[in-house]
PAVEX-402721 format. One record per residue (C-alpha): residue number from 0; residue in one letter; x, y, z. Coordinates in nm, 4 decimals, always signed. Layout:
# residues N
PT    n  res         u         v         w
PT  NUM    A         X         Y         Z
...
This chain:
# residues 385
PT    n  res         u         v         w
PT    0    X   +0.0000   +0.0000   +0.0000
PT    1    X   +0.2543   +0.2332   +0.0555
PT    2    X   +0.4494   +0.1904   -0.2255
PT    3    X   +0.1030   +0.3460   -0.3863
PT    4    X   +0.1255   +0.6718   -0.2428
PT    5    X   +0.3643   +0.9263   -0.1559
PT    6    X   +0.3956   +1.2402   +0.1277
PT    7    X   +0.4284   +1.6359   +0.0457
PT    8    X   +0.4389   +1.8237   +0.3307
PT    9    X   +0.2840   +2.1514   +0.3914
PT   10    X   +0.5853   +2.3038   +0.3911
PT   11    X   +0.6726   +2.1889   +0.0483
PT   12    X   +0.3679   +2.2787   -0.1129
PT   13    X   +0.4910   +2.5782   -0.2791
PT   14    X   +0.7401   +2.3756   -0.4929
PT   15    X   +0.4551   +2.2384   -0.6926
PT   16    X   +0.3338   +2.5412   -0.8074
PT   17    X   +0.6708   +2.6399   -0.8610
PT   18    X   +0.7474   +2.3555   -1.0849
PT   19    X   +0.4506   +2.3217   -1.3116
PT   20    X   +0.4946   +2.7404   -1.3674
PT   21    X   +0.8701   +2.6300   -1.4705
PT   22    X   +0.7496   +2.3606   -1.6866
PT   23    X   +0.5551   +2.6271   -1.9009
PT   24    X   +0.1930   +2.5759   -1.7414
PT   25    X   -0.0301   +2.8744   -1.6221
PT   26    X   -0.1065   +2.7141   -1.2922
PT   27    X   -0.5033   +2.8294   -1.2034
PT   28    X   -0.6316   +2.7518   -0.8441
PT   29    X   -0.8679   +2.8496   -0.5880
PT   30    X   -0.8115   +3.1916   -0.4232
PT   31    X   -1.0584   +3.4541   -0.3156
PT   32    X   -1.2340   +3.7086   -0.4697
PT   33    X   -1.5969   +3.8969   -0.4712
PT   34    X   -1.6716   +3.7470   -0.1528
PT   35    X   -1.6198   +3.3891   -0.2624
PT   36    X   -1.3477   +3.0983   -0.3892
PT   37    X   -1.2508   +3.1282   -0.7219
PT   38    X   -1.0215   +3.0179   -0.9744
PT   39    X   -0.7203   +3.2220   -1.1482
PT   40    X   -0.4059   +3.2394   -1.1930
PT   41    X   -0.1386   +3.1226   -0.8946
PT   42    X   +0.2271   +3.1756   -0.8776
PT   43    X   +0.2168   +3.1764   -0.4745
PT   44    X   +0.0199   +2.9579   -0.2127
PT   45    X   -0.0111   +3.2969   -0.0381
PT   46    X   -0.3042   +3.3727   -0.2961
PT   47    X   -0.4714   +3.0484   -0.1820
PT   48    X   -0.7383   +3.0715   +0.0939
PT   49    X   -0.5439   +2.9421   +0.3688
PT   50    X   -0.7671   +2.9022   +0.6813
PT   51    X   -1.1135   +2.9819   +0.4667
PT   52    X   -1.4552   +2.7700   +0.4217
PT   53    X   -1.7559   +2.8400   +0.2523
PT   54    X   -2.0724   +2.7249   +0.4201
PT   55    X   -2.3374   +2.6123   +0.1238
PT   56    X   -2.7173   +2.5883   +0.1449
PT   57    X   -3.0207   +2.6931   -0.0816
PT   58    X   -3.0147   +3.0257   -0.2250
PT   59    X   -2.7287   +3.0939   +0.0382
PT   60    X   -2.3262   +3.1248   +0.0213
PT   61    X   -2.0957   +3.2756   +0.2628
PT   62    X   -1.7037   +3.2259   +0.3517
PT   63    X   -1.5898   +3.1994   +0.7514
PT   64    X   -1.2404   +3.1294   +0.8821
PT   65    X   -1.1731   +2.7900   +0.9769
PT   66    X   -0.9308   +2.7246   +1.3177
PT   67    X   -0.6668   +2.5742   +1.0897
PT   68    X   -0.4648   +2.6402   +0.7948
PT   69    X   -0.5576   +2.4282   +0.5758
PT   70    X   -0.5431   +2.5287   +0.1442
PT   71    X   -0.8232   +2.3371   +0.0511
PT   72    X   -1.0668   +2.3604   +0.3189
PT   73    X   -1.3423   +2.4967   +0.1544
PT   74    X   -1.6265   +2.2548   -0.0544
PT   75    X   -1.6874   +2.3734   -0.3916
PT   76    X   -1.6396   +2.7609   -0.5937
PT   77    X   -1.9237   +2.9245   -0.7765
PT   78    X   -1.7116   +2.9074   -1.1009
PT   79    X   -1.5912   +2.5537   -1.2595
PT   80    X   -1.3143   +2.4409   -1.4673
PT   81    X   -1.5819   +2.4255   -1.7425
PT   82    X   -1.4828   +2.8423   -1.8127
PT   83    X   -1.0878   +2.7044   -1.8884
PT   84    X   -1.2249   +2.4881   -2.1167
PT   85    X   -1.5316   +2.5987   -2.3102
PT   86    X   -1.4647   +2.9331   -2.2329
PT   87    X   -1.7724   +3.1823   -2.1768
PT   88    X   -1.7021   +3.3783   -2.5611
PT   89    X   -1.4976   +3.2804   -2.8559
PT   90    X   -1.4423   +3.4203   -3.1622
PT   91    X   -1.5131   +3.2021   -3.4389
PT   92    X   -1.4012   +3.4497   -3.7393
PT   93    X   -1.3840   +3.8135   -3.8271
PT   94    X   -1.4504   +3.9828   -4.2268
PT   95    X   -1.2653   +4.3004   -4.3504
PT   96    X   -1.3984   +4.5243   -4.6237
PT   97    X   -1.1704   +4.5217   -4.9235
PT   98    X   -1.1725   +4.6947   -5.2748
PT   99    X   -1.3073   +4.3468   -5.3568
PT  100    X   -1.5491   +4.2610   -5.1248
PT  101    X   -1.5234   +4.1279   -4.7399
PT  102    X   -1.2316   +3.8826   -4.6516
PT  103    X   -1.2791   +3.6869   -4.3980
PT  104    X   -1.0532   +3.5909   -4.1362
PT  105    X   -1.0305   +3.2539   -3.9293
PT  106    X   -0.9728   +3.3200   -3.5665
PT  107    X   -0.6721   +3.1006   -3.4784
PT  108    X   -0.7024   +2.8981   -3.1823
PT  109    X   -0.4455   +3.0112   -2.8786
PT  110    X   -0.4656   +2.6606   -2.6203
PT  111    X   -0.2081   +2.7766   -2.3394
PT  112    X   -0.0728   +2.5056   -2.1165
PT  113    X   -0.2783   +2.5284   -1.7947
PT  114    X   -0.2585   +2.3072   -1.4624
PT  115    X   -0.5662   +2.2778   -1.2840
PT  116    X   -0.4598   +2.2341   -0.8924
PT  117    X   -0.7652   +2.1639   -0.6891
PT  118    X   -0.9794   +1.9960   -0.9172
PT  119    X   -1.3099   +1.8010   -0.6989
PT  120    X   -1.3895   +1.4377   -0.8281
PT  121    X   -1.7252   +1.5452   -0.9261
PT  122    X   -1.5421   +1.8248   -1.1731
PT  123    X   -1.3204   +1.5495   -1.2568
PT  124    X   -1.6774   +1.3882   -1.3800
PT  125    X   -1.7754   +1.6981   -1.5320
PT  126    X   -1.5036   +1.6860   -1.7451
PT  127    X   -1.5433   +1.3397   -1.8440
PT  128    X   -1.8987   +1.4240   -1.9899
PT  129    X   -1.7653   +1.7664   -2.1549
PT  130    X   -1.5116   +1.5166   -2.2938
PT  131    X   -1.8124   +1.3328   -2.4641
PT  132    X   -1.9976   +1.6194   -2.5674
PT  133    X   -1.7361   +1.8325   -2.7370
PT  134    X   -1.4774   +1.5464   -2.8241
PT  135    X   -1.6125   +1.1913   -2.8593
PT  136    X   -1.9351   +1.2263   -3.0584
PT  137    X   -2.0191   +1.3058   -3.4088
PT  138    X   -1.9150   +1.6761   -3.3935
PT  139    X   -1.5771   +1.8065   -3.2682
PT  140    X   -1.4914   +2.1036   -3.1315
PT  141    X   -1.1674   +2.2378   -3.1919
PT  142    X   -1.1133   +2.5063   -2.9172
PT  143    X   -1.2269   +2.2719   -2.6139
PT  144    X   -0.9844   +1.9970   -2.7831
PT  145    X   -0.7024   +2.2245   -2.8243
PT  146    X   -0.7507   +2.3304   -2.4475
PT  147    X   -0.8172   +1.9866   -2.3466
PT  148    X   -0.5321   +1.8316   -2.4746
PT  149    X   -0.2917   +2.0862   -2.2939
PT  150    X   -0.3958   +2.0499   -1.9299
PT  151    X   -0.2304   +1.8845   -1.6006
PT  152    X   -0.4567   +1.8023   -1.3281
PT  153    X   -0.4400   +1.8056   -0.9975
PT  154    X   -0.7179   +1.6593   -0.7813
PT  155    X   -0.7662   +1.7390   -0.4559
PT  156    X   -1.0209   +1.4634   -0.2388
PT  157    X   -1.2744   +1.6283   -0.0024
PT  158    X   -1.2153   +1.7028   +0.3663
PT  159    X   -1.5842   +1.7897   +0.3763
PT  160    X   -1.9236   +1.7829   +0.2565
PT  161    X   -2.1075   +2.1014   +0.1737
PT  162    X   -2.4516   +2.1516   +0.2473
PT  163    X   -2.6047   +2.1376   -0.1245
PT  164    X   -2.3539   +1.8524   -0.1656
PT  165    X   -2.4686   +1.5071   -0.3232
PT  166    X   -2.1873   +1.4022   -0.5408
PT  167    X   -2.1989   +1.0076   -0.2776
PT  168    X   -2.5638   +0.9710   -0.4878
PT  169    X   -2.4185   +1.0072   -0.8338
PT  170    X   -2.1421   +0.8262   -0.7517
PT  171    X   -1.8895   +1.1228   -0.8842
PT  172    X   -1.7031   +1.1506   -0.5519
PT  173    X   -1.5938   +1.2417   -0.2663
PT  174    X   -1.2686   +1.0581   -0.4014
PT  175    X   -1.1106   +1.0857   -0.7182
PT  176    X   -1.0833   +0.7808   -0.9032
PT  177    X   -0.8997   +0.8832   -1.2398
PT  178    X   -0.8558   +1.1227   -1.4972
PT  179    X   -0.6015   +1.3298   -1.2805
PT  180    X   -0.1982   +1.3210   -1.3293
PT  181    X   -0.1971   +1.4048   -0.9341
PT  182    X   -0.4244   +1.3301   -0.6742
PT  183    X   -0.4115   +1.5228   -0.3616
PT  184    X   -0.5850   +1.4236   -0.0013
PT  185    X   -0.4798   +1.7119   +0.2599
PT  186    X   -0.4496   +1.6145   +0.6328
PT  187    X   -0.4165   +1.8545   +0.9028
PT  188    X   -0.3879   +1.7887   +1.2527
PT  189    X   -0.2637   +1.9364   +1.5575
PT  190    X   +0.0628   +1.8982   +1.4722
PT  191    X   +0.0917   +1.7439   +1.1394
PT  192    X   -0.0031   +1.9144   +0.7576
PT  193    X   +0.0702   +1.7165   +0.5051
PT  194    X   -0.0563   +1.5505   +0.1972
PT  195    X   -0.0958   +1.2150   +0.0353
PT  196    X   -0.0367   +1.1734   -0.3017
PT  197    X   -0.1710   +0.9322   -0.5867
PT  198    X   -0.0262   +0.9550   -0.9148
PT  199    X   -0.2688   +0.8854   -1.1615
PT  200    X   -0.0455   +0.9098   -1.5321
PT  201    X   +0.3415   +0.9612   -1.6101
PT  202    X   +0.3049   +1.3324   -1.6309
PT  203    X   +0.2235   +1.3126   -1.2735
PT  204    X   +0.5293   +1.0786   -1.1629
PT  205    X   +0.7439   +1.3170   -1.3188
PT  206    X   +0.6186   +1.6162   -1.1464
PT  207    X   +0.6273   +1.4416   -0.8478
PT  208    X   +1.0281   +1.3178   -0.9239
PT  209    X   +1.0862   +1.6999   -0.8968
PT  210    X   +0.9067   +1.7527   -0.5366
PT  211    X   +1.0463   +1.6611   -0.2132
PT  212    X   +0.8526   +1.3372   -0.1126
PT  213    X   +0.8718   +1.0232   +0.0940
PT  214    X   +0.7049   +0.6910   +0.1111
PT  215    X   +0.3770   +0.7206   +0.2838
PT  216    X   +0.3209   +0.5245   +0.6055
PT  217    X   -0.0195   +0.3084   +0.6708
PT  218    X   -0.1163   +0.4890   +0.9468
PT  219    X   -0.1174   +0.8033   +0.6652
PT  220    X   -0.2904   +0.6547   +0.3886
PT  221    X   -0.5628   +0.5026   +0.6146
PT  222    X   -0.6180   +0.8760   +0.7465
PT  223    X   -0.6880   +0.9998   +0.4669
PT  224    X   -0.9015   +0.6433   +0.3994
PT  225    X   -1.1106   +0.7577   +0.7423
PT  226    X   -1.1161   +1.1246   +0.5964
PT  227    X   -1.3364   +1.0043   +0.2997
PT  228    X   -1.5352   +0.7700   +0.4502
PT  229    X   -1.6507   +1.0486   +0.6962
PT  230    X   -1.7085   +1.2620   +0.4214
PT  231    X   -1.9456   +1.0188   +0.2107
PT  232    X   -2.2049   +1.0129   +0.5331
PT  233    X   -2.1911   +1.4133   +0.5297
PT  234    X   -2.3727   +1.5147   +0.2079
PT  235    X   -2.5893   +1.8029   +0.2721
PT  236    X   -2.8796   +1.6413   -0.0207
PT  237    X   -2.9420   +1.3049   -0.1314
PT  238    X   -3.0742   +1.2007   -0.4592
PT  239    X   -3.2416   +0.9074   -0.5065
PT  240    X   -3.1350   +0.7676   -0.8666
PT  241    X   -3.3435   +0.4472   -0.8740
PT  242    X   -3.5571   +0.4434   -1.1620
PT  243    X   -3.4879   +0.8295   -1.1989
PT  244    X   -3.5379   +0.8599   -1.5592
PT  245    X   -3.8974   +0.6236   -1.6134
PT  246    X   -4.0063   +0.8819   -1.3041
PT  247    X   -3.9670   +1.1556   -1.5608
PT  248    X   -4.0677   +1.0434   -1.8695
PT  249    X   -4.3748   +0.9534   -1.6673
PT  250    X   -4.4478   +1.3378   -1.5718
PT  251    X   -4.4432   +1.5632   -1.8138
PT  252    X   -4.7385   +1.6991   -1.7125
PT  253    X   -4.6827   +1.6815   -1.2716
PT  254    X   -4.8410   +1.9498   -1.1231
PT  255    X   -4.4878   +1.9840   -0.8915
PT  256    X   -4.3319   +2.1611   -1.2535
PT  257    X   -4.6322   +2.4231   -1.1986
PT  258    X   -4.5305   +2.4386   -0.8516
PT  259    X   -4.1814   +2.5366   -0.8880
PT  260    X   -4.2734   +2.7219   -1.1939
PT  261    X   -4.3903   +3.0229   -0.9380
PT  262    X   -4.0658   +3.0394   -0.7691
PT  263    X   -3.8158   +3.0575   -1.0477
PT  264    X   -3.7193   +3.3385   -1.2262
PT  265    X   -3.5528   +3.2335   -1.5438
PT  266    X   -3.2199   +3.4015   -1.4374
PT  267    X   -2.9953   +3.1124   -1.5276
PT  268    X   -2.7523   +3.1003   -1.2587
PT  269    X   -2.8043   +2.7037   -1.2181
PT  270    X   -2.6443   +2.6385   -1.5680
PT  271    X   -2.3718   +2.9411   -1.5552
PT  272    X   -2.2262   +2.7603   -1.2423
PT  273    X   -2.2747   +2.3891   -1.3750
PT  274    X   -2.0057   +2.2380   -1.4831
PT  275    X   -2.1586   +2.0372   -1.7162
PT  276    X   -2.3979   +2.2914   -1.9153
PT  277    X   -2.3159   +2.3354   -2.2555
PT  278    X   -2.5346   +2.5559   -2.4057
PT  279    X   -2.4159   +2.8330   -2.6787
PT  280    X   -2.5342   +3.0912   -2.8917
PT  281    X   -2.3881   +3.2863   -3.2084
PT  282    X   -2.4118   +3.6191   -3.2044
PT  283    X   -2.2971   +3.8756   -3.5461
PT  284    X   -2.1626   +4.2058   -3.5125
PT  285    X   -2.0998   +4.4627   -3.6992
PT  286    X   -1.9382   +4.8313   -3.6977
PT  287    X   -2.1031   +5.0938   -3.7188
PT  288    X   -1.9111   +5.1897   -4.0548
PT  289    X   -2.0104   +4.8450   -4.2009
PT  290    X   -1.6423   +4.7691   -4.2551
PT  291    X   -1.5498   +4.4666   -4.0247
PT  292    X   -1.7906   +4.2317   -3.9046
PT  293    X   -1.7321   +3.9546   -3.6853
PT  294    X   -1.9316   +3.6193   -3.5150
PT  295    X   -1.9006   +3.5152   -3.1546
PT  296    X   -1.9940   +3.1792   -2.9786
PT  297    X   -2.1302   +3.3162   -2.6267
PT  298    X   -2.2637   +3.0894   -2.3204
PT  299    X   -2.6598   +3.0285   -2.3385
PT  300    X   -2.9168   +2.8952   -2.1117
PT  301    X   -3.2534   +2.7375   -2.1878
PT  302    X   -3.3894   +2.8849   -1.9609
PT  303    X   -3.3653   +3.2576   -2.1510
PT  304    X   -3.7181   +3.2952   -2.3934
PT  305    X   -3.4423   +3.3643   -2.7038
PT  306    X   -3.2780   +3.0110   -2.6844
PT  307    X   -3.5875   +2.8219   -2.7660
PT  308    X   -3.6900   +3.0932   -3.0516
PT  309    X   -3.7063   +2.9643   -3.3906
PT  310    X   -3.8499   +3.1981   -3.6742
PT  311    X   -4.1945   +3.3616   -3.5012
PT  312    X   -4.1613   +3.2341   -3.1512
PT  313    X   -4.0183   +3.0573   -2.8492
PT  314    X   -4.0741   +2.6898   -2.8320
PT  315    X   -4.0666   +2.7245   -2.4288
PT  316    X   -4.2272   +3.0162   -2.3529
PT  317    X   -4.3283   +2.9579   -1.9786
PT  318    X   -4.0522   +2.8721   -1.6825
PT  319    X   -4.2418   +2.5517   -1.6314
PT  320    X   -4.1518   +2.4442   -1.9920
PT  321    X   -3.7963   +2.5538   -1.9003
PT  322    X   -3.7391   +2.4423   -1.6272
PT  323    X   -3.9168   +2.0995   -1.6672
PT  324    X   -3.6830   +2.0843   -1.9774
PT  325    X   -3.3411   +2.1932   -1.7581
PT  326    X   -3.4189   +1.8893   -1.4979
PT  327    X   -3.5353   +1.6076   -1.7491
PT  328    X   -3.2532   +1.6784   -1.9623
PT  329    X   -3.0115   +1.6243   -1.6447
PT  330    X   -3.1281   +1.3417   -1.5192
PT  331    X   -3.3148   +1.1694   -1.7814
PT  332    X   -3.2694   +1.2491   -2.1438
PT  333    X   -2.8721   +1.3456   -2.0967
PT  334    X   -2.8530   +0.9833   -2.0393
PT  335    X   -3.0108   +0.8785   -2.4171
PT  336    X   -2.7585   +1.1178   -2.5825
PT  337    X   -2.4122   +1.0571   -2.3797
PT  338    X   -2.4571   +0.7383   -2.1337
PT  339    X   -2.4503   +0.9551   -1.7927
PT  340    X   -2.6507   +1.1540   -1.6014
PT  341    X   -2.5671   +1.5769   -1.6961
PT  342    X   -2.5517   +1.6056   -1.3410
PT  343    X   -2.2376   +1.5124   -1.0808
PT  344    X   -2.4219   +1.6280   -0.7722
PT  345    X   -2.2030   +1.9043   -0.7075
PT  346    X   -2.4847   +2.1645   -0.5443
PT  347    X   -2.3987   +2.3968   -0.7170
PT  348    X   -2.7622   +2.5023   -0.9176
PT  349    X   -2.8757   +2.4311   -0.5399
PT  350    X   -2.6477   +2.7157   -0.3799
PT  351    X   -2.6393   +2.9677   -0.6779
PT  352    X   -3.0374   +2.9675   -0.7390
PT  353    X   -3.1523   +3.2991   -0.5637
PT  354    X   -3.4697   +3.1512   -0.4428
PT  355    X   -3.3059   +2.8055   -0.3521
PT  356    X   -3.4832   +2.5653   -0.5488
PT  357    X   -3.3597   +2.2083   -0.4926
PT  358    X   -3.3455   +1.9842   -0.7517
PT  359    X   -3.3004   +1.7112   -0.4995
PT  360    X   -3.6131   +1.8264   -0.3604
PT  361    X   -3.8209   +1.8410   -0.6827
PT  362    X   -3.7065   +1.5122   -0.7845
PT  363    X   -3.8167   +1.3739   -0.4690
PT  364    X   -4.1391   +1.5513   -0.4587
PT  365    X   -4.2254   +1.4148   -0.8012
PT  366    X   -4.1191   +1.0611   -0.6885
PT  367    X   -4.3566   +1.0882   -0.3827
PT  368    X   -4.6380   +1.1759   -0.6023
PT  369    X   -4.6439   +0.8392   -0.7373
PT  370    X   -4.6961   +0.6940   -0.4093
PT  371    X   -4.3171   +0.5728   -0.3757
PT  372    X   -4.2036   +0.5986   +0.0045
PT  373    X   -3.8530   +0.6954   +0.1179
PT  374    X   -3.6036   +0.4585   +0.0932
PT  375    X   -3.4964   +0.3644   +0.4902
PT  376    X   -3.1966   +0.5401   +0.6578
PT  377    X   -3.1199   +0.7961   +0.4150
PT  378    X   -3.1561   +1.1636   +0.5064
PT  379    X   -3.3973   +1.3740   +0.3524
PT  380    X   -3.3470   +1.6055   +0.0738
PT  381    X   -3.3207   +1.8950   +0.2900
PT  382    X   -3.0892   +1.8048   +0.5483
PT  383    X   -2.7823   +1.9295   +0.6486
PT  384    X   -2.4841   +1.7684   +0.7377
């Protein structure tokens, strides 16, 4: 077992920043800004929130100080890796007036070399399924795939469950179990910091080569073991996946989507902060001379009236339609176009929504209007940890 994994000590934990920046990759992180955790660029664990948590529930976010030091202490940031790879606007191509007409100009594609450090297993998921989505089906696209192909990962397991977490129901975490070149599990104690290492690809053992490291002991790697177990009976939500997408296709026409119809507001925070939400729309603009025109991919949501508008009207005109359509698609339909679930049970839609609808909740509520009881010792959808 211990031959597996490997120790870097707190102390040391600068040097990995240090050598991924030498090694020509931006390094992007978590650090704090706008009241919250974010991701951006790191060159120094002093930009890290050292000795910060964020404490998640429905419609509500907050950070407090923790009594330790510890980097990764928090549960999950507003923002995902998703913006690093499908990035929020793109230019596709620009057109220049000539003597001769327009001519048009290809935007190249710049892919820098990023490492993510920090990355949660259910963002690990996410990535998987934005893997199949803009890379393994019939269509490719060439600006996630340039991106893609350029990144280092660093995972970092869970300490703790949020309160809008469910990732232990979708089976996306609290571990990561691949598609990471590092894996990180931090333990603080009274008098220890340190953290165990998996490496999960070559890239990683050679990055780790260049760190100071040692052999971890048993007694290590079955704390951090403990530390994982603990955190898969924590989850803040539960969803209840049996049978999930018959359930659906079943209620179309629920009177729970009319219900939660008068609470939401069409804003579209749940799919700016999923990490899985693909949605796009192409936008043309022009000058005001008329001499360069240009056509940019932008992030979309269905649940705006324009997305569903084809030539006279929207298809979804109500927020039942929309929202109905946001949730099936998640946790029914996603599964008849890519073979998963769209959602990794991150909390995020659950945290960000301003009026802290739960689609935990919902599903359950439309389950229980069949007549099917709660499954025995799990917590409720509302519970915290």
């Amino acid at each position: 077992m211990t031959q597996q994994f490997s120790i870097l000590e707190r102390e040391d934990f600068q040097k990995l920043i240090d050598v991924l920046s030498a090694d020509g990759y931006q390094v992007i992180g978590p650090t704090l800004g706008e009241g919250a955790v974010i991701y951006d660029e790191l060159t120094s664990i002093e930009q890290m929130p050292i000795g910060w948590t964020d404490i998640q529930e429905g419609g509500k976010y907050r950070l407090e100080r923790r009594d330790d030091d510890a980097l990764f202490g928090f549960n999950t940031s507003p923002q995902s890796w998703k913006r690093f790879l499908h990035p929020p606007s793109v230019r596709l191509w620009q057109a220049h007036r000539t003597d001769e007409g327009f001519e048009l100009q290809h935007e190249p594609i710049e892919a820098p070399r990023m490492a993510f450090l920090g990355v949660r297993s259910c963002d690990l998921h996410a990535i998987a399924i934005q893997d199949k989505v803009f890379m393994n089906g019939d269509y490719l696209d060439p600006t996630y795939k340039s991106r893609r192909e350029k990144i280092f990962v660093v995972a970092v397991n869970c300490g703790q469950a949020g309160g809008t977490c469910f990732c232990s129901s979708m089976n996306t975490g609290p571990k990561a179990e691949g598609g990471f070149d590092l894996a990180l599990t931090e333990i603080v104690e009274s008098r220890q910091h340190y953290f165990v290492v998996e490496v999960g690809s070559e890239k990683g053992q050679e990055v780790l080569h260049q760190l100071p490291h040692r052999p971890a002991k048993d007694s290590e790697v079955k704390a951090a073991d403990n530390l994982l177990k603990k955190v898969s009976k924590q989850m803040g939500r539960i969803l209840d996946t049996e049978q999930m997408q018959d359930i659906l296709y079943r209620n179309y026409e629920n009177a729970r989507w009319d219900s939660v119809a008068q609470r939401c507001l069409s804003c579209a925070n749940c799919t700016m902060v999923c990490p899985t939400c693909f949605c796009t729309t192409i936008q043309d603009v022009t000058d005001l001379s008329g001499s360069h025109a240009e056509r940019v991919r932008r992030w979309d949501s269905c649940f705006t009236m324009d997305f569903s508008y084809i030539h006279g009207g929207s298809i979804r005109y109500s927020q039942k339609s929309r929202y109905r359509q946001w949730m099936t698609h998640k946790l029914a339909t996603w599964f008849d176009q890519f073979g998963t679930a769209g959602c990794v049970g991150c909390g995020r839609c659950i945290t960000w929504c301003p009026v802290g609808i739960d689609l935990t909740e919902e599903m359950a509520a439309i389950r229980e209007s069949e007549g099917a009881a709660p499954k025995p010792g799990r917590k409720p959808a509302s519970a915290k940890p």
